[in-house]
N, C-alpha and C positions, 0 to 999 in steps of 0.2 A: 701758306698761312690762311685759317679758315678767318672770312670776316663776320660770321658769326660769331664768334671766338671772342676778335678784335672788340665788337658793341659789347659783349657782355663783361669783356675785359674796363673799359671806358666807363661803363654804367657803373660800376664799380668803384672807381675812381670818381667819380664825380658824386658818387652818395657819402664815400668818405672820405674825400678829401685829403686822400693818403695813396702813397706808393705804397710805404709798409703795410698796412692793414690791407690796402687791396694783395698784397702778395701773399698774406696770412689766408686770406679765405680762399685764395687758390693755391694754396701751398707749393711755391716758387719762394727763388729770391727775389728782391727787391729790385735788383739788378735787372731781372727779367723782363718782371713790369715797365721798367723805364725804357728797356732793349726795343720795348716791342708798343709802347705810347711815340716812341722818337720816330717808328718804321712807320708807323698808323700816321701819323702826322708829315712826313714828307709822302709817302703814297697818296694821301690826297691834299698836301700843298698846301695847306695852313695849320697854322698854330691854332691846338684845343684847349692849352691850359695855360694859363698864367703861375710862373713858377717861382718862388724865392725858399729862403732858407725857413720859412717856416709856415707859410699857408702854400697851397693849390686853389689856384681858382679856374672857374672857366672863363676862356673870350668869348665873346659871340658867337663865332663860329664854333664855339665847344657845344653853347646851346643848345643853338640850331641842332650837330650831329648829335648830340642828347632826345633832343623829342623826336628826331625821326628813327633814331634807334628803338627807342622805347614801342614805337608804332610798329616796326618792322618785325621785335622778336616776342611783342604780342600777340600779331595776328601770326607767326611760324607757331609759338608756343599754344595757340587755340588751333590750328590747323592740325598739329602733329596730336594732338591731346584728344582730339576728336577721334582722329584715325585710332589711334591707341585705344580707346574704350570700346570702340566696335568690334576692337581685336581681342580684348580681355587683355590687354598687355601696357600698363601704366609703367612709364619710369618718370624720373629724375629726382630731383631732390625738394623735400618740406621742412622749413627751418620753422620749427615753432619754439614760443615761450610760455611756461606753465607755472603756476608758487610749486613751493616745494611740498607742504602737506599735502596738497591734493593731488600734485602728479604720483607723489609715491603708495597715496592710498587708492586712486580711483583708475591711472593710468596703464599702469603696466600689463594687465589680459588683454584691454582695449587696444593699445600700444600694436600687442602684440598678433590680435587677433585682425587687424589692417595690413600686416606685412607679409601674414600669412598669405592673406588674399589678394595681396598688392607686394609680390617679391623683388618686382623691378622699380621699386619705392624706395628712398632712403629717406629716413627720418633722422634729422636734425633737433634733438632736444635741447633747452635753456633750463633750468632751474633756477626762477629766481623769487623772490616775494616784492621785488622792485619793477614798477614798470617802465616796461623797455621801449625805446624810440622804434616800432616796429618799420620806418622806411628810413632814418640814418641807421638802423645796424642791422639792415637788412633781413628785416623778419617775413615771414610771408604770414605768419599766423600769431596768435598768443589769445589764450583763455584767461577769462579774467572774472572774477567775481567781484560783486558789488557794482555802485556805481561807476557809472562809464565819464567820464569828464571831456575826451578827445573828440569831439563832435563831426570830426573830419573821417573820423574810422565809421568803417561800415561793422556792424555787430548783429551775431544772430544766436538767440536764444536756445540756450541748450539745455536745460534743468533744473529748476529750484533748490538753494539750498537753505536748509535749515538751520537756525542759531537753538543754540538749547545752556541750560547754568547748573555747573556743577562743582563740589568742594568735596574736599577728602572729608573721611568720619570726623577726625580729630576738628576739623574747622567747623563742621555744622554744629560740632556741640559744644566748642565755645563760643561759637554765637548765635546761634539757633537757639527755639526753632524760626523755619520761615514759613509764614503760613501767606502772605503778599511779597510783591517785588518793594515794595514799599518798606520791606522790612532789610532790604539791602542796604540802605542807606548808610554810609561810610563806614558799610565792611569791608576789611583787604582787599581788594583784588589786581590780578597781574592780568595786565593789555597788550595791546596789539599797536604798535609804533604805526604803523600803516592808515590805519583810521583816525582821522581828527578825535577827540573827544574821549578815547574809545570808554574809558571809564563812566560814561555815564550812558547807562541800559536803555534801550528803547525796549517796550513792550507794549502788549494790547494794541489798541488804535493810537499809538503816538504816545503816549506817558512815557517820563522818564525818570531812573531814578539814580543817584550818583554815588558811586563808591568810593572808596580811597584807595587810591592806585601805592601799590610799594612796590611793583617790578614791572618792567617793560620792555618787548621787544619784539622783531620782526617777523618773526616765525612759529606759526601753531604750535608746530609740536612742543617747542619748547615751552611755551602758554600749558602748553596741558600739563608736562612732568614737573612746573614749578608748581604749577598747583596740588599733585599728587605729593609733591612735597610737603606741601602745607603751610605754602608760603603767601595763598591768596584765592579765591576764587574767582572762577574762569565762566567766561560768556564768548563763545565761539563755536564755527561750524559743526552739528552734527558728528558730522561723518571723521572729525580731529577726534572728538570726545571716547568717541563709540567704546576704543578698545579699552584704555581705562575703566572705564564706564564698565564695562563687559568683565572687567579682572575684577572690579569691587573697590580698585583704588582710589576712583571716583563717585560717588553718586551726583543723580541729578535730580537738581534739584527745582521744584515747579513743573513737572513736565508738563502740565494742561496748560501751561501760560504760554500767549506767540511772544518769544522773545525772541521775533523779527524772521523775515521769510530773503533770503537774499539771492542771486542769480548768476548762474555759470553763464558766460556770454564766450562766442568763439567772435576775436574781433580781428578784421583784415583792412588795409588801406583799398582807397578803392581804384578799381584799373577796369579798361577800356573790355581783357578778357580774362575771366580767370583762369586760369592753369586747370586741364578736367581733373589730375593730380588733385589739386586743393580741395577743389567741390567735392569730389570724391570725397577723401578724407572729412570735411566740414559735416557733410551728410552720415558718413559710418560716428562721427559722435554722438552726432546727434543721436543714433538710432540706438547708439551701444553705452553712450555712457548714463548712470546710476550714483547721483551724486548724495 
């Protein structure tokens, strides 16, 4: 039985507080887990977990074997990571979380052009426009645009992104023209569930000005095609807009006005070493992505 294994089996277990979930992400049974927590636990003579029919917790000594596990397959994990890069040879696995419009539009050459150069890499995707508890669900990474709220995450600047406003023909010209943002004021528009507020536009140095929201929901893209429908105008990333925009189904509208500069952040919890896996990866966004 490797006791490396053992710690990263435990570590596991004590982030989520589950047999099953920890069996899900090593894909075992349930049974297994508990086969091999019960072995772990008489091989070294104390009780690690506090168990009933519906929580897991730790004892003390679960603790304790928590923060020195932690210490132990950090410095293996910066040891082995180190040797691996002088080798040209990175493995193991990168769990990251991305939204959905911008993994699909900005991700996948990028994606693919780190795996290329990184074969012994596996990449771990999330899709989601919620954000994820990236150390109860075991994230090592997630990109995240806009504001940062989690002050305990470390965050590293990857690229500016640009908000820009655009309406289908049929909507500019019943309520058009717009020659200011000022002239937005309580025309349709469909938001963004995710942002407080979203209906009312920041532009320039801080003004704002406020629509009348009639559709709402978590996901760019869907923001953009309810607009091409002509169901509302849209205030959202660039790089969402662009292809509409490019088909004629959209125009945009105002393009000299900053209606707001917002930023792709790759953010990670912070640890004693990072995996050269990560850094890696962290650095080739950096270098590669084009938001």
């Amino acid at each position: 039985m490797d006791r490396f294994d053992d710690m990263r089996v435990f570590q596991t277990i004590a982030r989520t507080a589950s047999i099953t979930a920890t069996a899900a992400e090593f894909d075992v049974a349930p049974s297994a887990v508990s086969r091999r927590l019960k072995a772990l636990e008489e091989r070294l003579g104390v009780q690690l977990v506090h168990r009933t029919t519906r929580t897991l917790t730790l004892t003390p000594a679960g603790e304790t074997y928590l923060a020195g596990t932690n210490d132990i397959l950090d410095s293996v994990e910066h040891l082995e990571g180190g040797l691996q890069i002088g080798a040209g040879t990175l493995t193991g696995r990168i769990r990251l979380s991305a939204p959905f419009s911008f993994a699909l539009t900005a991700l996948p050459d990028v994606l693919k052009g780190f795996v290329d150069e990184n074969p012994g890499v596996e990449l771990d995707l999330q899709l989601t426009d919620s954000r994820v508890d990236l150390v109860g669900e075991g994230f090592d990474l997630a990109l995240r645009i806009g504001e940062l709220s989690d002050s305990s995450l470390i965050a590293k600047r990857l690229c500016p992104v640009t908000m820009a406003v655009a309406g289908p023909p049929s909507l500019i010209e019943q309520h058009g023209p717009f020659e200011k943002p000022a002239d937005f004021a309580g025309a349709p528009s469909v938001v963004y569930t995710n942002v407080p507020n979203s209906h009312i536009w920041t532009f320039g140095d801080g003004e704002t000005v406020a629509t009348r929201p009639v559709f709402r929901v978590n996901n760019g893209e869907m923001l953009r095609e309810m607009s091409v429908r002509g169901l509302g105008f849209v205030r959202e990333p660039r790089f969402i807009l662009a292809p509409a925009i490019e088909a004629g189904q959209l125009i945009e509208i105002l393009p000299d006005i900053n209606w707001g500069v917002s930023r792709l952040h790759a953010v990670y919890p912070p640890m004693a070493h990072m995996p050269v896996r990560l850094r890696t990866f962290i650095d080739y966004l950096a270098g590669a992505l084009k938001c």
